[in-house]
N, C-alpha and C positions, 0 to 999 in steps of 0.2 A: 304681294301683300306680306308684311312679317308677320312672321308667328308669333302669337303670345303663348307666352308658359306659363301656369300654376301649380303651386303646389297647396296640401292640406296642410292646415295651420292647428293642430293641437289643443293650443292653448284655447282657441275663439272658437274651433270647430265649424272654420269656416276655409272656404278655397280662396286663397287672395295671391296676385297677381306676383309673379316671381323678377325681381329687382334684381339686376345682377352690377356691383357695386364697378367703377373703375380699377379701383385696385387690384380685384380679381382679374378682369378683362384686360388687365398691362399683364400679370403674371402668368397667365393664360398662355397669351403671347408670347411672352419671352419666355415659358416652357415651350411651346414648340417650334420657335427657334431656334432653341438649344438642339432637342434633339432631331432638329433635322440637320446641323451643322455639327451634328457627332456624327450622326449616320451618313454624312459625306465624307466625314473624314475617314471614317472605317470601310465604305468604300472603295474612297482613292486609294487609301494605301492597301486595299487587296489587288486591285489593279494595278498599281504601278510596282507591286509583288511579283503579281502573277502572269501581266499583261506585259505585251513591247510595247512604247509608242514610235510608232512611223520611223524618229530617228534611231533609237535603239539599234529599231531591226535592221538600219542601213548600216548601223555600227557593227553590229553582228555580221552582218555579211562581209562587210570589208575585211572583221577580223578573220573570218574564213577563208578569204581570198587570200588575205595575205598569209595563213597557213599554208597554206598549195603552193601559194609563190617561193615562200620559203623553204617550201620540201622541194621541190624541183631544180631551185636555187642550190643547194643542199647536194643534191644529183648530182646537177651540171659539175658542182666543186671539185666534188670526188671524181667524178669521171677525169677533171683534169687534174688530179696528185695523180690518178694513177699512172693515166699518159705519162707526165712527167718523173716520175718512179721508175719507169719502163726509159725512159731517156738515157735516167742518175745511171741506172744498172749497165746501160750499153757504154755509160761515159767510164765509169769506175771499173768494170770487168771486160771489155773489150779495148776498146780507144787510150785508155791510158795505160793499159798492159800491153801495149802494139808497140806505145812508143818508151815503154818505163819506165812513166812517170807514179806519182803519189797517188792513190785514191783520193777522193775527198768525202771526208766524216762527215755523218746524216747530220751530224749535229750544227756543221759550221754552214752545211746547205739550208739548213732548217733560218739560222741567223738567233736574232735575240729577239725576243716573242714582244710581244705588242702589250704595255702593261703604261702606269703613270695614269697622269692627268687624262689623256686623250681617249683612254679606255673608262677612264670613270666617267667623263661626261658622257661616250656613248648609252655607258649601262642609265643613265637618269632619263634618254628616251626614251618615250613612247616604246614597248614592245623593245627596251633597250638587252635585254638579256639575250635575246633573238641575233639584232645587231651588234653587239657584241661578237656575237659568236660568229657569225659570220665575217666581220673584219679582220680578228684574228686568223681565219682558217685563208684570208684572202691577204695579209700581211706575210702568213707563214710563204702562202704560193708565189709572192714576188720577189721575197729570199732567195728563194730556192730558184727560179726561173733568171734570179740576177749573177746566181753562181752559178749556176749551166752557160749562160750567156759567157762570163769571163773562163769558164773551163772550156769552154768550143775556142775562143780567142787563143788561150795559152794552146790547146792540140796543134789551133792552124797555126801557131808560129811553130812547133815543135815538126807541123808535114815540112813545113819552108826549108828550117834550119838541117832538118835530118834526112833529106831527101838521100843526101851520101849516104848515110848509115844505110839507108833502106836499100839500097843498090848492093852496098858491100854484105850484109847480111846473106850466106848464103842461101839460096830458095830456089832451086831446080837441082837435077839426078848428074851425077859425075857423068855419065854415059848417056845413050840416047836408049830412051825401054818404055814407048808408047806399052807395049804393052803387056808392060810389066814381070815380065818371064824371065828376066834378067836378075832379079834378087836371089841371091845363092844362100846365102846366112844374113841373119839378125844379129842386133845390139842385147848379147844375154850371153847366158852361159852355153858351153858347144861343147862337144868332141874337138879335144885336137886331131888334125888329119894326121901328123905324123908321130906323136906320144898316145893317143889313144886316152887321153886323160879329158877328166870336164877343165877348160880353162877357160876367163871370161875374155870374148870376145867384144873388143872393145868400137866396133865399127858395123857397117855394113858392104857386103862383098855384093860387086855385080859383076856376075858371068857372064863371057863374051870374048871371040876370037881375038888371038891376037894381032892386032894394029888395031883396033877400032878406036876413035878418040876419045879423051879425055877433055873434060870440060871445067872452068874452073866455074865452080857456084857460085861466087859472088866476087863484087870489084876487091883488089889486094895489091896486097907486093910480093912477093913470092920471098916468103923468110928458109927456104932453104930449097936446094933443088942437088939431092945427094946419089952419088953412083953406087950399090952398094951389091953382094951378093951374100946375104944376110938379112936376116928383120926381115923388113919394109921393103927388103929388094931396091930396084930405083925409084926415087919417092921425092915429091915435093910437097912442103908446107907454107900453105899462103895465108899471109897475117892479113886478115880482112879488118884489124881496127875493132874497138866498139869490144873488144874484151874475145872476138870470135878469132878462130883460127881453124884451116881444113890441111886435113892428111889424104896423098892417093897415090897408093903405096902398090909395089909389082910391077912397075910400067917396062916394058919394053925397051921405051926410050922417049929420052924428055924434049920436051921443045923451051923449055922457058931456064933463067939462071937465075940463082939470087938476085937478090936488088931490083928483079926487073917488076913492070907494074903490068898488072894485067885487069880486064874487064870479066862481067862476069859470060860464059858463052865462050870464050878463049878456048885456044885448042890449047893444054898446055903440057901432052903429051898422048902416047896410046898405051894401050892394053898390052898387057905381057905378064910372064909368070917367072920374074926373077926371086930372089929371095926366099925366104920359107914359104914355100906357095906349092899348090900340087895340081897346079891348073894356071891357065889364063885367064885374069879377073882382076876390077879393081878394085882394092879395099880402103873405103872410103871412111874418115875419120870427120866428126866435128867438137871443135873444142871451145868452150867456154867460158872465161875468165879463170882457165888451168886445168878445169876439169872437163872428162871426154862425155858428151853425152849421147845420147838418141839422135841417129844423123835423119831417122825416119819423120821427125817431127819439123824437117827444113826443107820441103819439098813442094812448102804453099802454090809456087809459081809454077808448077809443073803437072800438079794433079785433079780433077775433081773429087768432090766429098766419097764417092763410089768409090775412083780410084783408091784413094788414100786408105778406106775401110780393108779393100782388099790388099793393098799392100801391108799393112798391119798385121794382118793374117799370117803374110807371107812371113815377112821380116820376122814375126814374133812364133813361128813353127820350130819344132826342137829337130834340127838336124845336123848333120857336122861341117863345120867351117872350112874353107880353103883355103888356109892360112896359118 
């Protein structure tokens, strides 16, 4: 049953039944329509402030996701510049000092960076600064992986081509001194044995009976093969090519003459104490595009790491020459 409403009328001083006009009853209405369609909208937008919807949050995750993919990504990168780093260094301080050749500069491994057109549309995707960066750090690695690739190419033409050189290069002991007791003097300053003065000793002497053979260090021609009882005593110098030359001076007696070609392992004389010598030994010379150097640093083929330490020791000990 509706309710009727009255109010008290003033004027009559009577209760008469309260008439509510349409006019009112439309404005009524569309006052709270109104504010119920404020207070939605002040609603939703604290919600879709404060709140995810569904997709949001799956957008949110992904974007997580692909944080992690990207730092791992990121890892993986670096893990392999480093590898590759560790390659550059064995290619430029080992491999191409073997055969001496040119280093090659970080910078032409590195190449010409990833820039233009094709960098700018990356940066316009999605999470393109991300991509970006990543292209370039992956543009930089295939430079670099494509001049390692042609610097292996040019070495192994350089093993083919120089195989000779590597033979003639000497690299084993004038004499045979497994072990080792045979180094008498060093390449340094010495006592002369017979002036008693410091003079630099330009070789290394290996003590040993005489006749024991002599070996030539590397493949050559034998650029002189001289009689002498003076200097060098009887002595021959074999032009290994390639800028190297060896001296092995005191012999006894020679087996090999000028002009002739020898391998390396050759017998190509023995032990003896002719010339300014005050003992039986041989004193061995290596020569370098003119200049004499450390014969002690040509003995790769002959020694282990051990060995070599201790011979170092020896060779580099202050005591007086035979010669």
């Amino acid at each position: 049953m509706k309710k009727v409403k009255y109010f008290y009328n003033t004027q009559t001083l009577k209760y008469e039944k309260l008439v509510v006009s349409l006019r009112v009853k439309l404005l009524r209405i569309l006052g709270f329509l109104s504010a119920a369609i404020v207070t939605g909208i002040i609603f939703l937008s604290v919600a879709y402030r404060f709140l995810d919807s569904p997709n949001e949050k799956n957008l949110r995750r992904e974007v997580e996701q692909m944080k992690e993919q990207y730092t791992a990504l990121r890892g993986r990168l670096n893990d392999v510049k480093q590898d590759l780093a560790e390659l550059q260094h064995r290619d430029n301080e080992i491999y191409r000092v073997i055969f001496e050749a040119s280093p090659i500069v970080d910078s032409t491994r590195a190449g010409k960076p990833l820039e233009g057109e094709e960098l700018d549309l990356l940066e316009t995707l999605p999470s393109g600064e991300l991509i970006a960066s990543i292209a370039k750090t992956l543009h930089e690695v295939r430079n670099r992986i494509k001049t390692q690739e042609n610097s292996y190419e040019e070495i192994d033409d350089l093993v083919k081509n120089k195989q000779k050189m590597l033979a003639s290069i000497p690299a084993i002991q004038p004499v045979s001194n497994r072990d080792l007791r045979r180094i008498a003097s060093g390449f340094s300053y010495r006592i002369d044995p017979i002036y008693k003065t410091v003079k630099f000793h330009s070789g290394l002497d290996f003590a040993a009976p005489t006749g024991t053979p002599i070996y030539a260090t590397g493949d050559g021609k034998v650029e002189l093969a001289s009689m002498s009882n003076v200097g060098y005593g009887n002595h021959v110098v074999i032009n290994h090519g390639y800028g190297y030359k060896t001296l092995y001076g005191h012999m006894v007696r020679m087996k090999v003459r000028a002009g002739q070609r020898v391998k390396r392992g050759d017998v190509i004389g023995w032990v003896g104490s002719t010339g300014k010598s005050t003992g039986p030994h041989c004193h061995y010379e290596v020569i370098k595009n003119g200049e004499k150097v450390d014969p002690v640093y040509f003995f790769f083929n002959d020694l282990t790491p051990e060995q070599f330490d201790k011979m170092l020791k020896i060779a580099r000990s202050n005591n007086q020459s035979l010669d």
